[in-house]
C-alpha positions as CSV (number, residue, x, y, z in Angstrom):
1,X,0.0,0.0,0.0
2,X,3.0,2.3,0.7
3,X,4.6,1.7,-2.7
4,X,1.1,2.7,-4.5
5,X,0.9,6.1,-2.1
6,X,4.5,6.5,-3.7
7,X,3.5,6.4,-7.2
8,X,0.4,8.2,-6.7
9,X,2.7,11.6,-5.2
10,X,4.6,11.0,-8.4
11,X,2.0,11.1,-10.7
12,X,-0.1,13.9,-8.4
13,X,3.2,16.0,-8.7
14,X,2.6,19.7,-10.5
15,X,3.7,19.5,-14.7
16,X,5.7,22.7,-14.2
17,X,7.9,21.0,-11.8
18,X,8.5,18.2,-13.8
19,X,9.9,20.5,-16.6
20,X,11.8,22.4,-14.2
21,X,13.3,19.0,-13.4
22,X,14.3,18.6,-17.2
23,X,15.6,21.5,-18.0
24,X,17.5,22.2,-15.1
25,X,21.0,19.8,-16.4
26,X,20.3,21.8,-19.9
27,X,21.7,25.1,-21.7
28,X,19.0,27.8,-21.9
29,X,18.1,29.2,-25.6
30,X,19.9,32.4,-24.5
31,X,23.3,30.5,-23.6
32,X,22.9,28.3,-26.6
33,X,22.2,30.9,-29.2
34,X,25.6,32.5,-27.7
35,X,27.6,29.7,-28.1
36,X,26.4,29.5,-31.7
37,X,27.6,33.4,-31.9
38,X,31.0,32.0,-30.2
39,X,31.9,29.5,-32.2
40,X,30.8,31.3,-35.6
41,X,33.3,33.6,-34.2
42,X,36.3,30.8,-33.2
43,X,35.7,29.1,-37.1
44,X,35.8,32.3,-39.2
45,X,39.0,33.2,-37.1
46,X,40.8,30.0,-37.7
47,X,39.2,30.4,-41.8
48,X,40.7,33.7,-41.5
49,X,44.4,32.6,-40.5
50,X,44.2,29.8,-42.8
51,X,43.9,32.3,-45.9
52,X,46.2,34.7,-44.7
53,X,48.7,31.6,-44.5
54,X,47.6,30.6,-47.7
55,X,47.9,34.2,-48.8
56,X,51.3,34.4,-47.4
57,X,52.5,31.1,-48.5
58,X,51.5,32.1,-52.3
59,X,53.3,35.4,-51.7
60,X,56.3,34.1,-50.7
61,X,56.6,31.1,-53.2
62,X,55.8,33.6,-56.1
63,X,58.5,35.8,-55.1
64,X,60.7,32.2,-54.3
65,X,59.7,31.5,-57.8
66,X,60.5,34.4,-59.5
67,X,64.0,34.8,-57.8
68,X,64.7,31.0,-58.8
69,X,64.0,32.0,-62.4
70,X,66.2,34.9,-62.6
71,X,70.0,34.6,-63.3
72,X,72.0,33.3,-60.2
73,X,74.5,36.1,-60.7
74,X,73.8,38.8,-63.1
75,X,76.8,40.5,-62.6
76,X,79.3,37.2,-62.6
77,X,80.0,36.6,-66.3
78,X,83.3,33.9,-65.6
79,X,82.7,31.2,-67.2
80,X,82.6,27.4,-65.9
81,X,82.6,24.6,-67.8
82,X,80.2,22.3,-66.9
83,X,80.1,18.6,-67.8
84,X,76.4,16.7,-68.8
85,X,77.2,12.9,-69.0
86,X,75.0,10.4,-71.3
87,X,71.6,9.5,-70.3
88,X,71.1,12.5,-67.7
89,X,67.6,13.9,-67.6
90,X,66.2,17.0,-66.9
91,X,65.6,16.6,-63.2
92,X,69.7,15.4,-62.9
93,X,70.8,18.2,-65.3
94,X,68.8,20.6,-62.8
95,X,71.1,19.4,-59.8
96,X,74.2,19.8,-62.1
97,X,73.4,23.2,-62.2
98,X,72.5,24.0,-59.1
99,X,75.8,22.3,-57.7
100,X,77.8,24.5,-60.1
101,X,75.7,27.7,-58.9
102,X,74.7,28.3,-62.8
103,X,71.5,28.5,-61.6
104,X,69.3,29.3,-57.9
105,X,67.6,26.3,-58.3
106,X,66.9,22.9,-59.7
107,X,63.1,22.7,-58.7
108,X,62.4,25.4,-60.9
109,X,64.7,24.9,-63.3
110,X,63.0,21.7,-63.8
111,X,59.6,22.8,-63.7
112,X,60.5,25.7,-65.7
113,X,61.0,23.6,-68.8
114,X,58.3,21.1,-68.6
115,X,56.0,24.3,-68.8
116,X,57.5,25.7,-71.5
117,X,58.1,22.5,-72.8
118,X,61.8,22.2,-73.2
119,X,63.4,18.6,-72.5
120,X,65.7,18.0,-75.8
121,X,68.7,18.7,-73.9
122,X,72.0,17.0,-75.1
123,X,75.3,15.7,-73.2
124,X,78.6,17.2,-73.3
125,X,80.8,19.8,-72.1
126,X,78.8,23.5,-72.0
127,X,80.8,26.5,-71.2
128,X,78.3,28.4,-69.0
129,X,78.0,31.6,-66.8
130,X,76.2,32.0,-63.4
131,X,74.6,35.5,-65.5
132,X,72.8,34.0,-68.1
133,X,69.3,33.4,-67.9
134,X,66.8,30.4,-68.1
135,X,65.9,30.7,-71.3
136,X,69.8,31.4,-72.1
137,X,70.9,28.1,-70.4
138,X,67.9,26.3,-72.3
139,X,68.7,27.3,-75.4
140,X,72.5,26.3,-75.1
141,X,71.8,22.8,-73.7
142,X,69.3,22.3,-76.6
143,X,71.9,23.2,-79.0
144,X,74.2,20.7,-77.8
145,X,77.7,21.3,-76.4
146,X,81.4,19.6,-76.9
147,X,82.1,16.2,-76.7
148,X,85.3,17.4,-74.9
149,X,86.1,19.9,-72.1
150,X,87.2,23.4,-74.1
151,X,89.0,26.5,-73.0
152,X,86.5,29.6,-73.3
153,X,89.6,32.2,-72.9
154,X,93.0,32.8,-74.2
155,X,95.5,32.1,-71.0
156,X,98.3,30.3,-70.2
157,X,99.7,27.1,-68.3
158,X,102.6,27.3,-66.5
159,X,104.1,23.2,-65.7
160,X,106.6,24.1,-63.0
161,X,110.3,21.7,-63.1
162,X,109.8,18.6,-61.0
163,X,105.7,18.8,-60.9
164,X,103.7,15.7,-60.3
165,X,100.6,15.2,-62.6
166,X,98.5,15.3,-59.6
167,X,100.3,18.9,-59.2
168,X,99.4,19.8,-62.8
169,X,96.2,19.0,-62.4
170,X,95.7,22.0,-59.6
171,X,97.3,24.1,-61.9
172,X,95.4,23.4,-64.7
173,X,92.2,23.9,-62.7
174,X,93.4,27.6,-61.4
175,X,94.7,28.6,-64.8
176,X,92.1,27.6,-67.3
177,X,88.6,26.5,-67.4
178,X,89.1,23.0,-67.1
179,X,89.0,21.1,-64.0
180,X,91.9,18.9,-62.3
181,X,89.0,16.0,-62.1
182,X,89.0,16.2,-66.0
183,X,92.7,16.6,-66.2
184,X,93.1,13.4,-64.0
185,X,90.7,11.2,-65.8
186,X,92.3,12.3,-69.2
187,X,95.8,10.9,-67.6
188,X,93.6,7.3,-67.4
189,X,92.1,7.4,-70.9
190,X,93.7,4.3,-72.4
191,X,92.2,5.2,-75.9
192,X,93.8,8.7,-75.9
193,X,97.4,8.1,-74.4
194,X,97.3,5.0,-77.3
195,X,96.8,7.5,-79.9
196,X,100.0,9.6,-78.9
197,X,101.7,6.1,-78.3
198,X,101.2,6.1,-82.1
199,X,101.7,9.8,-82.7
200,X,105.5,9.6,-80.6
201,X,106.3,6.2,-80.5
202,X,110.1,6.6,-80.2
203,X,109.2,8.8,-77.0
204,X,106.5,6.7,-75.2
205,X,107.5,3.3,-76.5
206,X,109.2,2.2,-73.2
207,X,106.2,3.8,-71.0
208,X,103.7,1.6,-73.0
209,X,105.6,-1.5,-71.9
210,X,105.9,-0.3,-68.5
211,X,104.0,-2.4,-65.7
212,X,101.6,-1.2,-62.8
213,X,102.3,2.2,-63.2
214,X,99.8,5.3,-61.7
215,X,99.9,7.6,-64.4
216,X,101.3,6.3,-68.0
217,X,102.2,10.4,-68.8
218,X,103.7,11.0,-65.7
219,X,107.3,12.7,-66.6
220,X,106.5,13.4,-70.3
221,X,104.2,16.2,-69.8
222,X,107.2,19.1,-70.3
223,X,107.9,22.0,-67.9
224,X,107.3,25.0,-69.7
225,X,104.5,27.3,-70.8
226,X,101.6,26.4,-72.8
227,X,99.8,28.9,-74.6
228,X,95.7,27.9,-74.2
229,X,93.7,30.0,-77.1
230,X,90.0,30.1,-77.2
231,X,88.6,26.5,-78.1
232,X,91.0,24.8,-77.1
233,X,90.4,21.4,-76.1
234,X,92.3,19.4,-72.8
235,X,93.5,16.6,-75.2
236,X,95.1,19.2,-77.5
237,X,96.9,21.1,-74.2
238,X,98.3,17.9,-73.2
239,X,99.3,16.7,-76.7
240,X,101.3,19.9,-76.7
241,X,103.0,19.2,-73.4
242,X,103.9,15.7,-75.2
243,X,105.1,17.1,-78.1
244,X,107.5,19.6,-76.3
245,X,109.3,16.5,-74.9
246,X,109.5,15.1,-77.5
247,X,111.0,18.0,-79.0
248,X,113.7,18.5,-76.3
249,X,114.6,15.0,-76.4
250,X,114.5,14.8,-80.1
251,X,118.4,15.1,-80.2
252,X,119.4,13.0,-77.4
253,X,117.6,9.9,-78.4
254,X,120.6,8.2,-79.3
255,X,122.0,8.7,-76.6
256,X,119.8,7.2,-74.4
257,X,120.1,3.9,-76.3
258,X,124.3,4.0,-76.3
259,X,123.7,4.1,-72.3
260,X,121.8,1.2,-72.8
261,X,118.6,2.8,-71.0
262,X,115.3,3.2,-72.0
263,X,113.4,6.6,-72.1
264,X,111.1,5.8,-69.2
265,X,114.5,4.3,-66.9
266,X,115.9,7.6,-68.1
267,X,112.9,9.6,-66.9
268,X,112.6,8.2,-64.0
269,X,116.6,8.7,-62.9
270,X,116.0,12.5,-64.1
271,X,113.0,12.7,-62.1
272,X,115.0,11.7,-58.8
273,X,117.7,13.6,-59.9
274,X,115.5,16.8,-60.2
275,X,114.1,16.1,-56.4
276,X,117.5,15.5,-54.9
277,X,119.5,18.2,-56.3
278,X,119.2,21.7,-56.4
279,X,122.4,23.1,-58.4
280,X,123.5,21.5,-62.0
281,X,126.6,20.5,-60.5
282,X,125.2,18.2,-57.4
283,X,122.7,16.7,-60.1
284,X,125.6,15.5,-62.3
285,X,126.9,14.0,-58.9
286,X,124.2,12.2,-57.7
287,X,123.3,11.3,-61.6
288,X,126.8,9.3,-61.4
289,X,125.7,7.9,-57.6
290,X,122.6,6.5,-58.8
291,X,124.1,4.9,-61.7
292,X,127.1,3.4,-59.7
293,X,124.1,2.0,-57.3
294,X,122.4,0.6,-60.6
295,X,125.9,-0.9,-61.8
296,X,126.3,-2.8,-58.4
297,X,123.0,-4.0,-58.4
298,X,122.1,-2.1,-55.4
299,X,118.6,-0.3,-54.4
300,X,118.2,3.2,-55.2
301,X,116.9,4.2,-51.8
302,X,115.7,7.9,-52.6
303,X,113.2,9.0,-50.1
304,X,111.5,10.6,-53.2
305,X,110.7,7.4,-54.7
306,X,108.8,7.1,-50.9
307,X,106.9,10.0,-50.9
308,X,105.5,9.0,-54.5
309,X,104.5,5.6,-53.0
310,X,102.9,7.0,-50.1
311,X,101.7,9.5,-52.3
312,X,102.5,12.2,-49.5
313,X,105.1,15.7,-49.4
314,X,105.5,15.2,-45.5
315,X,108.8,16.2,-44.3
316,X,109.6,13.1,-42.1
317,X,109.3,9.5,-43.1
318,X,108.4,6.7,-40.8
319,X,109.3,3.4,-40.6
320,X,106.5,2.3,-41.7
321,X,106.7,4.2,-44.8
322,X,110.2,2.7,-45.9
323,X,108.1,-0.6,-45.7
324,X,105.5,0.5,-48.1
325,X,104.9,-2.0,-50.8
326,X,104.4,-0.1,-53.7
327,X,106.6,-1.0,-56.5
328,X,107.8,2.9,-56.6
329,X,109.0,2.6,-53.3
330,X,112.9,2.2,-53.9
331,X,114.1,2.0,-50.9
332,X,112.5,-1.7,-50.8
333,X,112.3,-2.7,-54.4
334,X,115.8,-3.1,-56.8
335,X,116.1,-1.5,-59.9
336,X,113.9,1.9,-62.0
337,X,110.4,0.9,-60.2
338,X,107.5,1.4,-62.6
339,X,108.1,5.2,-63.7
340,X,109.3,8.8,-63.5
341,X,108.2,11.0,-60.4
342,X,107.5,14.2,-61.8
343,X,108.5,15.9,-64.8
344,X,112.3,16.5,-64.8
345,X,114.2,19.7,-66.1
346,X,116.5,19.5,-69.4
347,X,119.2,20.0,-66.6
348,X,118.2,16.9,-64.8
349,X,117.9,15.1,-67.8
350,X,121.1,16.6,-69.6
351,X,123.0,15.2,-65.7
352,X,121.4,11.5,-66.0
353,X,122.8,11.5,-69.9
354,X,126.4,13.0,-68.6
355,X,126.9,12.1,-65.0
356,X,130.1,13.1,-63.1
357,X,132.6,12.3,-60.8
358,X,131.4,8.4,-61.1
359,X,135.3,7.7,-61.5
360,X,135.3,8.4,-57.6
361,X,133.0,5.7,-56.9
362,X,130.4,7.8,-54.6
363,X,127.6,5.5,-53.4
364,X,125.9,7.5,-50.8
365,X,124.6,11.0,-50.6
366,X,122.9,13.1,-48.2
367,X,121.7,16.9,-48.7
368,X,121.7,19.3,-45.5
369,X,118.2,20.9,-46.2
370,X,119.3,23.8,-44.5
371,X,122.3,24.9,-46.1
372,X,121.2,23.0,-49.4
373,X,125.1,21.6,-49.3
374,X,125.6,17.7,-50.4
375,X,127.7,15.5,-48.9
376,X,129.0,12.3,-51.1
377,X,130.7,9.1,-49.4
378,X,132.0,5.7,-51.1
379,X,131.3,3.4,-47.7
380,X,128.4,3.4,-45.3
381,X,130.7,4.7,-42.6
382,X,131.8,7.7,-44.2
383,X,128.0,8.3,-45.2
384,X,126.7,7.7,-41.3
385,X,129.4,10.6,-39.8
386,X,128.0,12.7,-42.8
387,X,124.5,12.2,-41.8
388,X,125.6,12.6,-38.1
389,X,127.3,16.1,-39.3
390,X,124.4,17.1,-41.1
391,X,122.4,16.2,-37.9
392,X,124.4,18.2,-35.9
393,X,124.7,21.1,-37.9
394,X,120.7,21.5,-37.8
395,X,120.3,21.4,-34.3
396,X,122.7,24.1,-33.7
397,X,120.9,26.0,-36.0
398,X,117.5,25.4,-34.7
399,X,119.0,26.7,-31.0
């Protein structure tokens, strides 16, 4: 009977109370229709901010864009010489570019021809400048460039007496418009050093025989100057430097075979020679101590021959690097090794052709690097008290 009292209160309770009862957990219109207002408010804000990014973003890509398709340097008109292998396409020719700062960038580049619908672009080697425009660059790599690296400028290359290749290849770099990496992959083209095999056979006979040597030109590219004219190509600058030693050793061919050597063993003494010596007079010496060490079947032991090995120009040798393998390494192998060293003077040569003083039967030598004096002995004893003197002498100097 109680629960039924219950239920009657509930269902005798006034209508307006019950609503009350609803509504009371419930927003009223007045709140609601604010937060409508509100959050209108919070999603036209965040519209707004979104295009003005947008806005922005488009601003700053057009002006991106623009820049990018303007010369990189309008004022820099030096040319470089830039290299497009076989097979590139446009989106590799864009980084090329770029890397070479002939242009802002490859994006653009890139997109820039597919809309103007530019894509026949041909390998070679393109002399370019960072000045030239879009359409400039465009037009030169549709045309097609060389299928060699050329000079652009009249200048000149100066070989220095007793440069390496690797040396020449710097020099090359500074002084023209090619670039050592050229230069150096030249000095492995098997096809081209054949043709001037053919071309100067009584010259580079011997260096064609020659086994496990680094570079097959080193010592026959001449010391001298080499005029570079416009259009000149890197094959025809180093056929030049061929060709001038062949020229200055034209009359001494004979020679060389009465002394029973070859032209690369005769290089390669000269090259030494060159290192080791700094007045004509010591070269003819140590010419004649070299040979004397060749007639008794002895090593050559030139620390030269070392630093080639090592390929280094440190100071101070280590024992480690007397023990270096390499067959130029004469202080460990017998006999020429595979090569010259450098590219010897006409003195250096002229002193391996006419040595002196072998009469006196000099073995040893040893240079005071301070003084530049030599120092000559016939037995290891008189050669360690030189070295001793020598060693001496520098450390009173250096106090």
């Amino acid at each position: 009977m109680e629960g039924r009292k219950l239920n009657n209160d509930q269902d005798n309770q006034d209508p307006k109370d019950q609503k009350d009862h609803r509504t009371a957990t419930e927003p009223s219109p007045v709140v609601q229709k604010e937060r409508k207002k509100f959050s209108k408010r919070v999603i036209g804000g965040v519209i707004g901010i979104l295009v003005a990014l947008l806005v922005i973003i488009g601003v700053l890509g057009y002006r991106y864009f623009d820049n990018a398709t303007q010369p990189y340097n309008k004022n820099d008109t030096q040319v470089v010489q830039v290299d497009i292998p076989y097979g590139s396409n446009v989106k590799k020719i864009a980084e090329i570019l770029q890397s070479k700062k002939i242009i802002k960038s490859g994006f653009v580049f890139e997109y820039w021809t597919k809309a103007h619908n530019l894509s026949n672009f041909h390998a070679g080697y393109y002399q370019l400048k960072p000045s030239m425009s879009l359409s400039q660059i465009a037009k030169a790599l549709n045309k097609g460039g060389s299928s060699e690296p050329v000079q652009s400028k009249s200048g000149r290359v100066l070989v220095v007496e007793g440069s390496q290749i690797k040396t020449i290849a710097t020099t090359i770099q500074k002084q023209t418009d090619f670039t050592s990496k050229e230069f150096l992959t030249l000095m492995k083209d098997k096809t081209f050093i054949n043709s001037l095999a053919k071309k100067y056979p009584e010259l580079l006979g011997s260096a064609m025989k020659a086994k496990n040597v680094r570079y097959r030109l080193e010592g026959y590219l001449f010391p001298a100057t080499y005029e570079v004219g416009k259009k000149t190509t890197l094959k025809q600058l180093v056929t030049q430097m061929v060709q001038k030693t062949d020229q200055e050793l034209q009359p001494y061919y004979t020679t060389i075979k009465k002394k029973n050597l070859t032209v690369q063993h005769m290089l390669t003494l000269a090259s030494l020679v060159e290192r080791e010596g700094s007045t004509t007079k010591d070269r003819r010496i140590i010419a004649g101590v070299f040979e004397n060490r060749i007639a008794d079947q002895w090593r050559l032991d030139s620390d030269i021959s070392v630093l080639y090995a090592i390929n280094s120009t440190k100071t101070t040798l280590t024992a480690k690097d007397l023990q270096n393998k390499s067959p130029y390494n004469l202080r460990l192998h017998l006999g020429y090794g595979p090569g010259p060293f450098n590219s010897p003077s006409l003195i250096s040569i002229k002193s391996v052709l006419k040595p002196s003083e072998r009469s006196k039967g000099y073995m040893y030598f040893v240079a005071d690097l301070k003084t530049g004096d030599v120092y000559y002995a016939k037995t290891a004893a008189q050669h360690a008290a030189n070295i001793q003197k020598v060693s001496k002498h520098n450390e009173a100097a250096e106090k």
